[in-house]
Every structure is written in C-alpha cells, then in structure tokens.
C-alpha positions in Angstrom: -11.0 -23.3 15.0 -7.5 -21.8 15.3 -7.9 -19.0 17.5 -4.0 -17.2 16.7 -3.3 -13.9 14.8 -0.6 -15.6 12.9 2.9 -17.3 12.3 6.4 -16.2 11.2 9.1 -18.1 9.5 12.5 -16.8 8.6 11.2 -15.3 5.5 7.1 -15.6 5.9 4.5 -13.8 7.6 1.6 -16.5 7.8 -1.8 -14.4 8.8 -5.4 -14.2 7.8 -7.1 -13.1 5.1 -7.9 -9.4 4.7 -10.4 -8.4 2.0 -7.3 -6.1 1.1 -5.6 -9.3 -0.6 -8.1 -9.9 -3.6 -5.4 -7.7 -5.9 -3.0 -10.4 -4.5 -4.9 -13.6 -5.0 -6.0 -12.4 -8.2 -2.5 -12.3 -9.2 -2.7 -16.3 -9.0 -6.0 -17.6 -9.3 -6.7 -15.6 -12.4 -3.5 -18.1 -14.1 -4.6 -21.0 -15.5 -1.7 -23.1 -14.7 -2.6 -22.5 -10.7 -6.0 -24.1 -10.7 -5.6 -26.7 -13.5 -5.3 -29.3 -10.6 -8.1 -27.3 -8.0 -11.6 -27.6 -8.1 -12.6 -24.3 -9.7 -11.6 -22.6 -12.3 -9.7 -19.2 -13.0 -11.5 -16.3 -10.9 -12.2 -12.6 -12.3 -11.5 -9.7 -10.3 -14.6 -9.6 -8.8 -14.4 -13.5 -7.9 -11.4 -12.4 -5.8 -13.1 -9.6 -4.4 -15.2 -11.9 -3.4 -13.0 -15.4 -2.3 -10.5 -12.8 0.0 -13.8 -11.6 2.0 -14.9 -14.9 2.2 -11.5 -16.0 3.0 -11.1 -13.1 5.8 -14.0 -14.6 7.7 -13.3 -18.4 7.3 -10.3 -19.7 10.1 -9.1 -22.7 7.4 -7.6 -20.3 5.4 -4.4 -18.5 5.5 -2.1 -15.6 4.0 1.2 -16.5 2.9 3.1 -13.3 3.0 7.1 -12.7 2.4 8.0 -10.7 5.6 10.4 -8.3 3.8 7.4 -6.1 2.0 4.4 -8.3 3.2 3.3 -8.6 -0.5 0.5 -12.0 -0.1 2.2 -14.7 -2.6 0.2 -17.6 -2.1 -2.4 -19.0 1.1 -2.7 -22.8 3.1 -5.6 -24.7 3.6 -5.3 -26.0 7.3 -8.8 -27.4 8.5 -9.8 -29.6 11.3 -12.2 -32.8 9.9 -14.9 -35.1 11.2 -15.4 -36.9 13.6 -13.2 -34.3 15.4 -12.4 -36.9 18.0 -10.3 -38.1 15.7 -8.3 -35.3 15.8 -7.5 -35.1 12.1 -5.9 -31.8 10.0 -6.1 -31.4 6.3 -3.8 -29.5 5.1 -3.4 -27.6 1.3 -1.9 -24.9 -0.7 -1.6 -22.8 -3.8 1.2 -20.2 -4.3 2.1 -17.4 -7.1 3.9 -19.4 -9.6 6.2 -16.2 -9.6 7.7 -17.3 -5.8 7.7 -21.2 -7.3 11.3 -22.8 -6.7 12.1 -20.8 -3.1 11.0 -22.9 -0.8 8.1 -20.7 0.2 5.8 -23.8 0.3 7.9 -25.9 2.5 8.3 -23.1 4.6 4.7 -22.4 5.5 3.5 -26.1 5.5 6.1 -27.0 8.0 5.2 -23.8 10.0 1.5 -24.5 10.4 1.9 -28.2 10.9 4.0 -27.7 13.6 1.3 -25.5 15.4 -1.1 -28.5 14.5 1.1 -30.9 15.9 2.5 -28.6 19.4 -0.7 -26.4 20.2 -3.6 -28.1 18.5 -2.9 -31.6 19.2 -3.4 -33.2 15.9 -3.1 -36.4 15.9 -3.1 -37.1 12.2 -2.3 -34.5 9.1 -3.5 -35.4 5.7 -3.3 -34.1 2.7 -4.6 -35.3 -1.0 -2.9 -33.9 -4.7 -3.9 -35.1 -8.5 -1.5 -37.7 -9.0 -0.2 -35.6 -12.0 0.9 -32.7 -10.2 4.2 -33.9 -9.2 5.3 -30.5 -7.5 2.5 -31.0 -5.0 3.2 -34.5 -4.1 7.1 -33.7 -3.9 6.1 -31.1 -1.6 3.8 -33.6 0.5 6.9 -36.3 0.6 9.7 -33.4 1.5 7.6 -32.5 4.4 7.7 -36.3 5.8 4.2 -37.2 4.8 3.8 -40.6 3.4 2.0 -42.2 0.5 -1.2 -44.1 1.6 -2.8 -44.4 -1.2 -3.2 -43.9 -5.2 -7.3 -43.8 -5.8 -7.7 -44.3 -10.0 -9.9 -42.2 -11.4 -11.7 -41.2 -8.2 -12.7 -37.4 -8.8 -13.5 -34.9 -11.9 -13.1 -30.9 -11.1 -13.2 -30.2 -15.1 -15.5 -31.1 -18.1 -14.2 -31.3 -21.4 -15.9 -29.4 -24.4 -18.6 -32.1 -24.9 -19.7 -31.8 -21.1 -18.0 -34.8 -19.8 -16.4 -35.3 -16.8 -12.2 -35.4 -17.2 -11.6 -38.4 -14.6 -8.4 -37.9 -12.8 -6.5 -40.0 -10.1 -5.6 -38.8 -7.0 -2.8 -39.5 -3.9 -3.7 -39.5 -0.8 -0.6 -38.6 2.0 -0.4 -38.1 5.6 1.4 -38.2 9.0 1.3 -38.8 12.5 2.2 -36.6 15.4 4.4 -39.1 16.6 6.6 -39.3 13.2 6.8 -35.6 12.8 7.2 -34.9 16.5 10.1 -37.5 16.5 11.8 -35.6 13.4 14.9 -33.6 14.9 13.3 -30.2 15.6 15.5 -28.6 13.0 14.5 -30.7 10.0 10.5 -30.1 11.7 11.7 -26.2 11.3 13.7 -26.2 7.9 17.1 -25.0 10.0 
C-alpha cells in the first residue's frame, strides 16, 4: 500500500481521491469516447458519486489535478500484484479528453513510476492497453516501456446488440527498475 499524501510535477498535483471529485470524474467517465477501451461503461452521476468514495478509500487510485486551480482532470491506476515477492506495479490511466495533447499523462505516469521505482522498490512496472488504442500504447512506449507481447483476441469488456462478446486484442508492456533507473534522471523526470 502506498502510504504518501501525494506527488507534484511542474504542472500536477497527484493526490487521493476525495468524494469531492465525483463532479470531476463525471466530467470524463460520463463520455463515451473515455471508456470505449475500459471495462465499464459510461457512469451516471450517481455512479460517480459513488466510484470517487470508493476511489477515496482504495490506495491504487489517484487524482490527477493541474496545480494552478487544482481542478481533478484525469486519475492513475498504480497497484502492487501477486505474488508480491515479485515485486511487480501495474500501472493505468484515463484523463479528460479536454487536457488530451499536454502532456498531462506523461507527466503523472513518469511521476508515480518514479516513486515505484526510488521508494517502493518495484522491481518490474507493467502495464496492458487494447491494441487499438494507439494513444495509450504511444504513451506506454514514450515512457520507456517495451512491447512484450500482442495477445489476439484475449478479452471482451463490451457485447454487441445481440449479446455477444466484442473480442478485442490486447498489448502487454513493461519495464524494469534497472532500464528506467539507468534512464538519465532528466528524461526519468520530463526536464
């Protein structure tokens, strides 16, 4: 469990959820271009009334907040897996497509997975995307994670109108703490 109040970047403020943010994350997850690659489906108001409580008490989630007015414009996914010996991350994202194009993403990815690597001692990050969503697997290979695999037609999140499962392939990335801790520390920092 990550046990820190939070991160800054240049431009972000990376904290936990507050049940406060459900006006926030509605302003995302209610778009149906933000979860056409996630496993779940736009949420309601209520939903997100809902998710940010949920989110406020679970550590995997964060807040991805633009430090000039703190206004929540999109959260990461950073959670330890099993066997924990192995000392394996997983790390995601999904961001207002409003602050798409700024670099927020890259930002925030490289800030947590530097905590991973320097105070949680992760050995190994990972990270998986729908082989169609090209923004996320840019994003994956810009923060040095590499390509290990392409898994065809591996998982379904959505059902098409007669019921049946829409098949979709899937990347998986990942890196080691001794590639990214043997990146210059200004590339591991964005400078």
């Amino acid at each position: 469990m990550i046990d820190t109040p939070g991160f800054q970047t240049d431009r972000l403020i990376i904290r936990r959820f507050r049940e406060e943010d459900w006006r926030n994350l509605y302003a995302y997850l209610s778009l149906p271009e933000v979860v056409k690659y996630e496993p779940y489906d736009v949420y309601t108001e209520d939903a997100c009334r809902e998710e940010a409580a949920r989110r406020a008490g679970d550590p995997a989630f964060w807040a991805v907040c633009l430090k000039d007015d703190g206004k929540l414009i999109g959260n990461l996914y950073f959670q330890r897996q099993k066997p924990i010996e192995y000392r394996t991350w997983e790390i995601g994202y999904v961001f207002n497509p409003a602050y798409h194009g700024r670099g927020y993403a890259t930002e925030s990815c490289r800030r947590i997975m530097e905590y991973g690597f320097t105070e949680l001692d992760a050995r190994r990050i990972v990270a998986g995307c729908n082989a169609q969503n090209a923004a996320s697997w840019r994003l994956l290979e810009r923060l040095y994670m590499r390509r290990e695999g392409h898994m065809r037609q591996n998982a379904y999140f959505k059902r098409d109108e007669g019921g049946e499962p829409i098949w979709v392939d899937s990347y998986a990335y990942a890196i080691l703490s001794n590639e990214w801790l043997g990146l210059p520390a200004g590339i591991r920092n964005g400078v």
